[in-house]
PyMOL Python script that loads the backbone (N, CA, C, O; Angstrom):
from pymol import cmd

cmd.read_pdbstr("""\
ATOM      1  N   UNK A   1       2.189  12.965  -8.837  1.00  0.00           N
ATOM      2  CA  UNK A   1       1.898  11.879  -9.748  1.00  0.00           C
ATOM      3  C   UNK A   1       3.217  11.379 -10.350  1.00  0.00           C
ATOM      4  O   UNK A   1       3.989  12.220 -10.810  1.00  0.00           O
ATOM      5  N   UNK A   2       3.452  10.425 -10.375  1.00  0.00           N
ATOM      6  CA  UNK A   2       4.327   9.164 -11.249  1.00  0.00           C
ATOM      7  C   UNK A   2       4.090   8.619 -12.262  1.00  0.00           C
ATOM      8  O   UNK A   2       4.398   7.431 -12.354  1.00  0.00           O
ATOM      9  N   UNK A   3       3.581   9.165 -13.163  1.00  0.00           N
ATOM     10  CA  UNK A   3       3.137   8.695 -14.225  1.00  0.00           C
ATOM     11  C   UNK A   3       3.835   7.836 -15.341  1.00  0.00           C
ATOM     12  O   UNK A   3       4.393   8.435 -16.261  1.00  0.00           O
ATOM     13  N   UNK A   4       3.834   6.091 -15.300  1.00  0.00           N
ATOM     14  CA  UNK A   4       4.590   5.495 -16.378  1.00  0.00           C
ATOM     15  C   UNK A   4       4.014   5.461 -17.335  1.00  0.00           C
ATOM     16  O   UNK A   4       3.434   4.386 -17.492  1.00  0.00           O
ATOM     17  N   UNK A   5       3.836   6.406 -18.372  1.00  0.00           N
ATOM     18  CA  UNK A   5       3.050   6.433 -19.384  1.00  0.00           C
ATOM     19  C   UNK A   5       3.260   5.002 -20.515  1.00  0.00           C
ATOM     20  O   UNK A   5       4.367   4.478 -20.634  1.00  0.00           O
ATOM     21  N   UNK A   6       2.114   4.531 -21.236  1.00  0.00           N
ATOM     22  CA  UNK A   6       2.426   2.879 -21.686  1.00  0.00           C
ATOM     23  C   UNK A   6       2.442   2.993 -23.396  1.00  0.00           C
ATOM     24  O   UNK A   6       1.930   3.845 -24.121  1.00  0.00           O
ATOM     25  N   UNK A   7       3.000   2.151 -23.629  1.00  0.00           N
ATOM     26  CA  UNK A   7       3.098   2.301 -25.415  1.00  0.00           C
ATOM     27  C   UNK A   7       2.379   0.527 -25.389  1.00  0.00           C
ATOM     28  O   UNK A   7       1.520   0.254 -26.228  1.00  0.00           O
ATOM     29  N   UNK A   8       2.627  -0.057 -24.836  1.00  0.00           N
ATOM     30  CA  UNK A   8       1.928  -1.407 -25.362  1.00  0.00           C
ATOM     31  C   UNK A   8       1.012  -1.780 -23.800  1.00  0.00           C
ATOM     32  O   UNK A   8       0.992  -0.748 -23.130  1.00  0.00           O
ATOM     33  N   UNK A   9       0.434  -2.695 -23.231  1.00  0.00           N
ATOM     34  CA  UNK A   9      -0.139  -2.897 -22.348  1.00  0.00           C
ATOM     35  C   UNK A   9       0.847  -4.117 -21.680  1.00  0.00           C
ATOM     36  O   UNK A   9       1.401  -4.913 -22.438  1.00  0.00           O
ATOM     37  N   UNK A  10       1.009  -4.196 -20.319  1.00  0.00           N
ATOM     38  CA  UNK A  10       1.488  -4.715 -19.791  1.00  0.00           C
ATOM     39  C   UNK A  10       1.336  -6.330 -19.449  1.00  0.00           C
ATOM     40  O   UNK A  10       0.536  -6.315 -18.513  1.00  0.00           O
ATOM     41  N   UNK A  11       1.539  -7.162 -19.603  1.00  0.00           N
ATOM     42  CA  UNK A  11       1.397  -8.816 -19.096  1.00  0.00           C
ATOM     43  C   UNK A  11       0.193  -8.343 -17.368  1.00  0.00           C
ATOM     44  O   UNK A  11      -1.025  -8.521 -17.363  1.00  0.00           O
ATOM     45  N   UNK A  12       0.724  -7.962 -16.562  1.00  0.00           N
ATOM     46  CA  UNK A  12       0.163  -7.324 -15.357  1.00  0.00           C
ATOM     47  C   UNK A  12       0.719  -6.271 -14.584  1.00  0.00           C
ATOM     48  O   UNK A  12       1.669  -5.692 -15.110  1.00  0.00           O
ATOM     49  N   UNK A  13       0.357  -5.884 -13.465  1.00  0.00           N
ATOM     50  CA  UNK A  13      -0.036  -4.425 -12.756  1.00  0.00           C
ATOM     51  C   UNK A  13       1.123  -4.868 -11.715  1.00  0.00           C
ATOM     52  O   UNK A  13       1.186  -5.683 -10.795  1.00  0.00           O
ATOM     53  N   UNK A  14       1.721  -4.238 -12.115  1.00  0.00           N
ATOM     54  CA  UNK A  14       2.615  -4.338 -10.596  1.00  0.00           C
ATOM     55  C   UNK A  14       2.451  -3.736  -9.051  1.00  0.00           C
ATOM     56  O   UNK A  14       2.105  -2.623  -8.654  1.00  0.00           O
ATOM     57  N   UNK A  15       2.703  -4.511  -8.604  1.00  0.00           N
ATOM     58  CA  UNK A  15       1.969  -4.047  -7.085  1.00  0.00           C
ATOM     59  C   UNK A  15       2.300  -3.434  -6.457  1.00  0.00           C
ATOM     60  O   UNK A  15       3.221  -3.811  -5.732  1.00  0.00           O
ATOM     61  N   UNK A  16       1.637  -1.742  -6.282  1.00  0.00           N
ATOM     62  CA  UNK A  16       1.681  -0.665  -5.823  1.00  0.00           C
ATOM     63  C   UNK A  16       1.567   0.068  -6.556  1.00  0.00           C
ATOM     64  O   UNK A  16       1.984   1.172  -6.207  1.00  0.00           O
ATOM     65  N   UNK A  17       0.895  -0.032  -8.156  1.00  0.00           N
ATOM     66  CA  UNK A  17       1.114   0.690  -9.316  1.00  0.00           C
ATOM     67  C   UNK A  17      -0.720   0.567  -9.273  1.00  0.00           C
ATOM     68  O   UNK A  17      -1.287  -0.345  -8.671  1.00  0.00           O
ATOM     69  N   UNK A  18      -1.519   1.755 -10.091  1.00  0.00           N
ATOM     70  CA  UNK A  18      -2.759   1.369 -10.570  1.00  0.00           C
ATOM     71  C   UNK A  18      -2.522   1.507 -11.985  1.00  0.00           C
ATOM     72  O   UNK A  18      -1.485   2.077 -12.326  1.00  0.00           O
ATOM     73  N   UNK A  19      -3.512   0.971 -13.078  1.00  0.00           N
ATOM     74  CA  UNK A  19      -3.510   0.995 -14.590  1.00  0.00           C
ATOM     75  C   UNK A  19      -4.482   2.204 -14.626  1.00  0.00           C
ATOM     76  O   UNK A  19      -5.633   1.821 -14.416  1.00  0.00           O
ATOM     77  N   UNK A  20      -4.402   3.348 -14.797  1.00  0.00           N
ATOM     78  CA  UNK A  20      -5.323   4.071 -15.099  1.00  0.00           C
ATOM     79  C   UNK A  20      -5.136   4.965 -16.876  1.00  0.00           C
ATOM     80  O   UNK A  20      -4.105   5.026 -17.547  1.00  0.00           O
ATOM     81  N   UNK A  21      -6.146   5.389 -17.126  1.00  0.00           N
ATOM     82  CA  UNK A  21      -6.375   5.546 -18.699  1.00  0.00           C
ATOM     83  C   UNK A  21      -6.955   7.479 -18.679  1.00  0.00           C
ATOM     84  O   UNK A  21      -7.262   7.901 -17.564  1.00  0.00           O
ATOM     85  N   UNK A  22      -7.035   8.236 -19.582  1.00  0.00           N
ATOM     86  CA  UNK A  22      -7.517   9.335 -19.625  1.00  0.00           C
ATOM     87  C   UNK A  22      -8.981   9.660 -20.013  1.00  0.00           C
ATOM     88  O   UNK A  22      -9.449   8.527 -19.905  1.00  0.00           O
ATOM     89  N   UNK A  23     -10.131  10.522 -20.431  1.00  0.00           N
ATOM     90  CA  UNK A  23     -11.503  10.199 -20.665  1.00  0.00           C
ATOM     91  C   UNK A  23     -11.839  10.365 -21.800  1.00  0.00           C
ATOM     92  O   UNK A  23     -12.884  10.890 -22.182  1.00  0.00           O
ATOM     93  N   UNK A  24     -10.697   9.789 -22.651  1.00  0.00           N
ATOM     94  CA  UNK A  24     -11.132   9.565 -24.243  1.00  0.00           C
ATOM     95  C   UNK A  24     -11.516   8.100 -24.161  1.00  0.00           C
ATOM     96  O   UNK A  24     -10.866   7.192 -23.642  1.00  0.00           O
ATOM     97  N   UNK A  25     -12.465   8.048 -24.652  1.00  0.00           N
ATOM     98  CA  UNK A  25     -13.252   6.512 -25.165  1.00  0.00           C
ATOM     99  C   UNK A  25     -11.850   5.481 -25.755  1.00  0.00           C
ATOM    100  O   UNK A  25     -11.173   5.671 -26.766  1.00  0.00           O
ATOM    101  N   UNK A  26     -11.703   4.183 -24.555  1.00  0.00           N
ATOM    102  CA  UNK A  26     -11.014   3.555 -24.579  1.00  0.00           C
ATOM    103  C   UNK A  26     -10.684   2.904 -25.972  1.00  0.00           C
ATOM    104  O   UNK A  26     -11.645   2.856 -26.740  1.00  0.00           O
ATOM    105  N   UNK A  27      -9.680   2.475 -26.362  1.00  0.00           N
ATOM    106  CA  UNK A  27      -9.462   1.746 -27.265  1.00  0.00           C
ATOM    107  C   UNK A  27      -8.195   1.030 -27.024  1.00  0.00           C
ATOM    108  O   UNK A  27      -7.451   1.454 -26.140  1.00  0.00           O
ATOM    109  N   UNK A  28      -7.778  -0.300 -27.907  1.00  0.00           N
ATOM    110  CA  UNK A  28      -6.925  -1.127 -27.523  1.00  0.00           C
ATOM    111  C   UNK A  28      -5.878  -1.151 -27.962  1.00  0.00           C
ATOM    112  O   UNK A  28      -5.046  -2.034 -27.752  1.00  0.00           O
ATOM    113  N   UNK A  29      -5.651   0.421 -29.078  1.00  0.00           N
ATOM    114  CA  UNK A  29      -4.503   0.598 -29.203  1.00  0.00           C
ATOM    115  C   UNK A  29      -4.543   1.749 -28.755  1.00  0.00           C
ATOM    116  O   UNK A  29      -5.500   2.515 -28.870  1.00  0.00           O
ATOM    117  N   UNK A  30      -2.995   2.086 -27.928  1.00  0.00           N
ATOM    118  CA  UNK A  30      -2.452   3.256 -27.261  1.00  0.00           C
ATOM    119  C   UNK A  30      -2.146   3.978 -28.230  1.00  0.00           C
ATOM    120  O   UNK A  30      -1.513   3.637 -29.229  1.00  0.00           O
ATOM    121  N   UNK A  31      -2.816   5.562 -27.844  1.00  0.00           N
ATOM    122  CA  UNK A  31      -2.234   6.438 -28.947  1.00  0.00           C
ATOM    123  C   UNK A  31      -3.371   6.869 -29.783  1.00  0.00           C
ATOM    124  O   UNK A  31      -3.599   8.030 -30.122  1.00  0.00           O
ATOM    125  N   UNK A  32      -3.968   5.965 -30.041  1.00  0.00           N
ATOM    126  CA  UNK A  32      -5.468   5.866 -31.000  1.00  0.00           C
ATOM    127  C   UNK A  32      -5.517   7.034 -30.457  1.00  0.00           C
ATOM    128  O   UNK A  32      -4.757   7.495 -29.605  1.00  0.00           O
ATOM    129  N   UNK A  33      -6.621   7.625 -31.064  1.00  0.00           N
ATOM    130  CA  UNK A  33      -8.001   8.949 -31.466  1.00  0.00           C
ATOM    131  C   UNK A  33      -7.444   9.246 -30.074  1.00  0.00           C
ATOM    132  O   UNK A  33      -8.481   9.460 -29.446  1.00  0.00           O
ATOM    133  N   UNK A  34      -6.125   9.431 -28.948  1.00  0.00           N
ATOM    134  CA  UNK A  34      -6.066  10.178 -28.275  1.00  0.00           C
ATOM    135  C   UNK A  34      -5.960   9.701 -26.618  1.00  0.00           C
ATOM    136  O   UNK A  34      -5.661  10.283 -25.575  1.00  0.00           O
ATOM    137  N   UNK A  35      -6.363   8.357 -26.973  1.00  0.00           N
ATOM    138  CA  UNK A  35      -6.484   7.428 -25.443  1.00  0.00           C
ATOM    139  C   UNK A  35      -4.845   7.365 -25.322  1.00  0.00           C
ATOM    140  O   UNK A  35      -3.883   7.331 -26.089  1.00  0.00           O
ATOM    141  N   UNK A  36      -5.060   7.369 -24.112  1.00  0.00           N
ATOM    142  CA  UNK A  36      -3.605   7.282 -23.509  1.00  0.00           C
ATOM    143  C   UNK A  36      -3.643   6.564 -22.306  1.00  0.00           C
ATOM    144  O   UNK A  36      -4.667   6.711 -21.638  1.00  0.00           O
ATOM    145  N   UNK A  37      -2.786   5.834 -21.880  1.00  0.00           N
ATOM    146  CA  UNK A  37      -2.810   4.861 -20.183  1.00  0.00           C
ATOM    147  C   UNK A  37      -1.289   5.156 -19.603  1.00  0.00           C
ATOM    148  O   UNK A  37      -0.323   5.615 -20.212  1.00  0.00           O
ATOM    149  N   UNK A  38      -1.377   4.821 -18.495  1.00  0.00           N
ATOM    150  CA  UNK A  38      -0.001   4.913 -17.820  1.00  0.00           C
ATOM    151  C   UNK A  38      -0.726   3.967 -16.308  1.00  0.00           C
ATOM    152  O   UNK A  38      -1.800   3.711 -15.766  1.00  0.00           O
ATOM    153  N   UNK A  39       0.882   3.713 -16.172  1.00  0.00           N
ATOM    154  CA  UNK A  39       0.577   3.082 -14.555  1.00  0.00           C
ATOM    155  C   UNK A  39       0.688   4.346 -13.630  1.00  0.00           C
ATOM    156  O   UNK A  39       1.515   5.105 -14.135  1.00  0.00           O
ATOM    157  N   UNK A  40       0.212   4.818 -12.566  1.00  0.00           N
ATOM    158  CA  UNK A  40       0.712   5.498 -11.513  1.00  0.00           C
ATOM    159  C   UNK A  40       0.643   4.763  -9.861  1.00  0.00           C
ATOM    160  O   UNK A  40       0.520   3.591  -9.504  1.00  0.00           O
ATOM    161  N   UNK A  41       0.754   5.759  -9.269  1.00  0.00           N
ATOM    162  CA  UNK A  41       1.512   5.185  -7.853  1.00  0.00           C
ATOM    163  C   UNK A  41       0.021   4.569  -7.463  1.00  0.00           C
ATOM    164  O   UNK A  41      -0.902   5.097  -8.083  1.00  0.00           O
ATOM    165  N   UNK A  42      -0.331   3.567  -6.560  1.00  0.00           N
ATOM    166  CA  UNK A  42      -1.904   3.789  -5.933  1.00  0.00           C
ATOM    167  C   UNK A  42      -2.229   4.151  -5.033  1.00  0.00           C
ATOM    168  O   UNK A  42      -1.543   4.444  -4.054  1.00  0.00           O
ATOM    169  N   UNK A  43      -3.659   4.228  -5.200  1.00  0.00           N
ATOM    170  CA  UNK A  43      -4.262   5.939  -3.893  1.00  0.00           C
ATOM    171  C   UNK A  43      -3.800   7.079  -4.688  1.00  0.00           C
ATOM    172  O   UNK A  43      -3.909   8.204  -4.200  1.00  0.00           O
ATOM    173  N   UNK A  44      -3.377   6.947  -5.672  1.00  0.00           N
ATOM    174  CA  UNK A  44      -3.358   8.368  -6.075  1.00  0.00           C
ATOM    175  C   UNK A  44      -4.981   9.319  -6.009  1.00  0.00           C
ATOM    176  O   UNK A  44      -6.108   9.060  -6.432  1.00  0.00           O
ATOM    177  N   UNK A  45      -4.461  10.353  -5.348  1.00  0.00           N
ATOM    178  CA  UNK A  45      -6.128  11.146  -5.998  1.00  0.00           C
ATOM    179  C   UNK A  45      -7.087  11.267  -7.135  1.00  0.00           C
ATOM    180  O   UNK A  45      -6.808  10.512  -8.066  1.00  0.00           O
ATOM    181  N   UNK A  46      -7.947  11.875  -7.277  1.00  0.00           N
ATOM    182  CA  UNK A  46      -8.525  11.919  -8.378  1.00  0.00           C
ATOM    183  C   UNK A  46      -8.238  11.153  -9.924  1.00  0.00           C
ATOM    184  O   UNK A  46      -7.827  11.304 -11.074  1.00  0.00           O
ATOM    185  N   UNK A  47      -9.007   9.914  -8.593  1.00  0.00           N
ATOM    186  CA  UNK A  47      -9.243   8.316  -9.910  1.00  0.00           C
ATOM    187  C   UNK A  47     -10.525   7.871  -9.779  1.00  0.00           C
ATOM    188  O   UNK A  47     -11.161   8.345  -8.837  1.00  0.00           O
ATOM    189  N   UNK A  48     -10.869   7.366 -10.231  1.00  0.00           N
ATOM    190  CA  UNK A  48     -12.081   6.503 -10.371  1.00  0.00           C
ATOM    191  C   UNK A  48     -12.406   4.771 -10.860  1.00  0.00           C
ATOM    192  O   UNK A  48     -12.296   4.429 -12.037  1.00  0.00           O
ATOM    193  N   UNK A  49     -12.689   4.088 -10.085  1.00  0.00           N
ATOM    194  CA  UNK A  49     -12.293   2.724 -11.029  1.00  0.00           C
ATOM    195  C   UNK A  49     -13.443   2.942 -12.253  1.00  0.00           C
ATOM    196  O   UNK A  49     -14.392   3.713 -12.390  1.00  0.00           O
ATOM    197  N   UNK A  50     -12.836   1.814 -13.100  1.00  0.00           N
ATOM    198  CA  UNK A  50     -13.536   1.994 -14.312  1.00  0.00           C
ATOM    199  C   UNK A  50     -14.008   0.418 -14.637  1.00  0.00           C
ATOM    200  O   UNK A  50     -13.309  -0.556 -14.917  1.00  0.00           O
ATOM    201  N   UNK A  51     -15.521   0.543 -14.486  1.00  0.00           N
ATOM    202  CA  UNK A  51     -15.928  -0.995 -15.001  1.00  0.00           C
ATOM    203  C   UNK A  51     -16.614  -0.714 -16.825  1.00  0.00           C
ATOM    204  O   UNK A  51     -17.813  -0.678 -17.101  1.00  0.00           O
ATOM    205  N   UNK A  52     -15.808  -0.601 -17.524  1.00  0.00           N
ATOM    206  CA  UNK A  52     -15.384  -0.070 -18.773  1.00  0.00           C
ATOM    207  C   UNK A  52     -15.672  -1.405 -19.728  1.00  0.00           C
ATOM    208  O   UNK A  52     -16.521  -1.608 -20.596  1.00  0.00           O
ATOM    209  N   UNK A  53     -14.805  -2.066 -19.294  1.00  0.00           N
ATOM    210  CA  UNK A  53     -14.810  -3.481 -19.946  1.00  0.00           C
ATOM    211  C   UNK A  53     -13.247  -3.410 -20.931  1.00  0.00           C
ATOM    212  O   UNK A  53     -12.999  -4.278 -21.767  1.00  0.00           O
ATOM    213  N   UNK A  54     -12.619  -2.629 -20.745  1.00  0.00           N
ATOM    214  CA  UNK A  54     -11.235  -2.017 -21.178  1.00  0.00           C
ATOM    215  C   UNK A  54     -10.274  -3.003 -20.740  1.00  0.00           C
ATOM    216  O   UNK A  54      -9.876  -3.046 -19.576  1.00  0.00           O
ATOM    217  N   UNK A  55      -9.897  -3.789 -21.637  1.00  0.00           N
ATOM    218  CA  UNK A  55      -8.561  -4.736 -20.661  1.00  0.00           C
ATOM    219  C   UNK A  55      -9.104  -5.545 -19.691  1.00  0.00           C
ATOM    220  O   UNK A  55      -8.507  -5.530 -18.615  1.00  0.00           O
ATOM    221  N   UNK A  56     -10.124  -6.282 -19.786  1.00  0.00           N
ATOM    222  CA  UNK A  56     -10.930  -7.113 -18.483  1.00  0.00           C
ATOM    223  C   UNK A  56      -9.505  -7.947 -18.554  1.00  0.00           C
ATOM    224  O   UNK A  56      -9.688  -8.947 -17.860  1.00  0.00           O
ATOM    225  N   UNK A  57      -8.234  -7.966 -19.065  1.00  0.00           N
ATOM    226  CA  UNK A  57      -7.031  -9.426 -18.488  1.00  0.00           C
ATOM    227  C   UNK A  57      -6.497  -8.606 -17.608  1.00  0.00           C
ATOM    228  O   UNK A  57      -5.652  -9.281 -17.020  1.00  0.00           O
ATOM    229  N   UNK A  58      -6.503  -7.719 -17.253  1.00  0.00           N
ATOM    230  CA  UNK A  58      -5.855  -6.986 -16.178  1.00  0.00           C
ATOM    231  C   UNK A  58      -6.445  -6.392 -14.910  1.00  0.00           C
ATOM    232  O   UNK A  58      -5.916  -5.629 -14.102  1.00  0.00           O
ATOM    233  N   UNK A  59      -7.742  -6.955 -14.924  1.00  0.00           N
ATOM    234  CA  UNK A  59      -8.657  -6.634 -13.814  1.00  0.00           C
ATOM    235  C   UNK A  59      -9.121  -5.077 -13.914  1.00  0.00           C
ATOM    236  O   UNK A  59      -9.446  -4.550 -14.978  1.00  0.00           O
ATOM    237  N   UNK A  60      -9.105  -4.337 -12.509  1.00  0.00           N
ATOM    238  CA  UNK A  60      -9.743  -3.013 -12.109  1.00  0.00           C
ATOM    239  C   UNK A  60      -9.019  -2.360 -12.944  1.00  0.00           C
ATOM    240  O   UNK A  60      -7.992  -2.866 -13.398  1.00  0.00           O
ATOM    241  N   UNK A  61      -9.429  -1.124 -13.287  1.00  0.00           N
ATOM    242  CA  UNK A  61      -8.202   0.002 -13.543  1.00  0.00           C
ATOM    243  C   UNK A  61      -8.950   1.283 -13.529  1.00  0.00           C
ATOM    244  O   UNK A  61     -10.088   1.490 -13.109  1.00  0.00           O
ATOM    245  N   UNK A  62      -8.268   1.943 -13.961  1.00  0.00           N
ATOM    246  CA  UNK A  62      -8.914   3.551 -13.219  1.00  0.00           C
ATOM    247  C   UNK A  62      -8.987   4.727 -14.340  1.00  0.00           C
ATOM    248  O   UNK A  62      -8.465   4.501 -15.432  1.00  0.00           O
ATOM    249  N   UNK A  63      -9.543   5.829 -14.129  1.00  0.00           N
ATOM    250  CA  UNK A  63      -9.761   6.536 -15.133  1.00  0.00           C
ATOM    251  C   UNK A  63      -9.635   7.972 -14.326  1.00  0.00           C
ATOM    252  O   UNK A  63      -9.816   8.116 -13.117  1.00  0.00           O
ATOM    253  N   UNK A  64      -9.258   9.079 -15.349  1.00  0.00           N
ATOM    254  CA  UNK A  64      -9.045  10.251 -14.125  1.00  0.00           C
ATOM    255  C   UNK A  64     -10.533  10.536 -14.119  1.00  0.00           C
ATOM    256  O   UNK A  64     -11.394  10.349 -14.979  1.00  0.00           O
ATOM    257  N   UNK A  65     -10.590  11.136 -12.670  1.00  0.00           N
ATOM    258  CA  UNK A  65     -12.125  11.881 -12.180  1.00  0.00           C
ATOM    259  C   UNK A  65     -12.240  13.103 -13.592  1.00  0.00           C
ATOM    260  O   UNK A  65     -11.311  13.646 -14.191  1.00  0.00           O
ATOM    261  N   UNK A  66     -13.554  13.232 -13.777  1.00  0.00           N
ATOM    262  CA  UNK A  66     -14.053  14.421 -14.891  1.00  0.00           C
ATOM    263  C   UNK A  66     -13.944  15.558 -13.605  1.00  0.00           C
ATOM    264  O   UNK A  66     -13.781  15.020 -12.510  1.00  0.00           O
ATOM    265  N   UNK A  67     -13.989  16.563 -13.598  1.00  0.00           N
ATOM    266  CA  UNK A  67     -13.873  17.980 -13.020  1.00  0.00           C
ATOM    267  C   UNK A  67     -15.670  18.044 -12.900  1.00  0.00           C
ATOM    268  O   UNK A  67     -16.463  17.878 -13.827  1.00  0.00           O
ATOM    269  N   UNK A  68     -16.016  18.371 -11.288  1.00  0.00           N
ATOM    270  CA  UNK A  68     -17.119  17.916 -10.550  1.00  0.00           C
ATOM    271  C   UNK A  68     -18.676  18.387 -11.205  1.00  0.00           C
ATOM    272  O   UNK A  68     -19.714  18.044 -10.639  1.00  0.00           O
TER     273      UNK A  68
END
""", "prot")
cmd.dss("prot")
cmd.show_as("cartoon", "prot")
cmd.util.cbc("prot")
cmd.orient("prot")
């Protein structure tokens, strides 16, 4: 993993990067009650897209898989 961990949210996703977030209940500030985002590489493993409604200006983004 490559993890660019984010302090503000990005204009957009650079290409070859996914936006993925951790499974604390999203919020729109980073840092909040524990949410955290980073870009990583894409195809990374154990992601999941997330139709969240989290950042709909940035399209898809991903969330790590919960443990099965």
């Amino acid at each position: 993993m490559t993890a660019e961990y984010l302090t503000v949210l990005p204009r957009s996703i650079p290409e070859g990067k996914w936006l993925v977030h951790n499974t604390v209940r999203p919020t729109r500030r980073l840092g909040s009650r524990g949410f955290r985002a980073w870009l990583d590489e894409a195809g990374t493993d154990q992601r999941e897209q997330r139709p969240c409604g989290w950042a709909p200006e940035l399209g898809l983004h991903y969330r790590v898989s919960r443990p099965g």
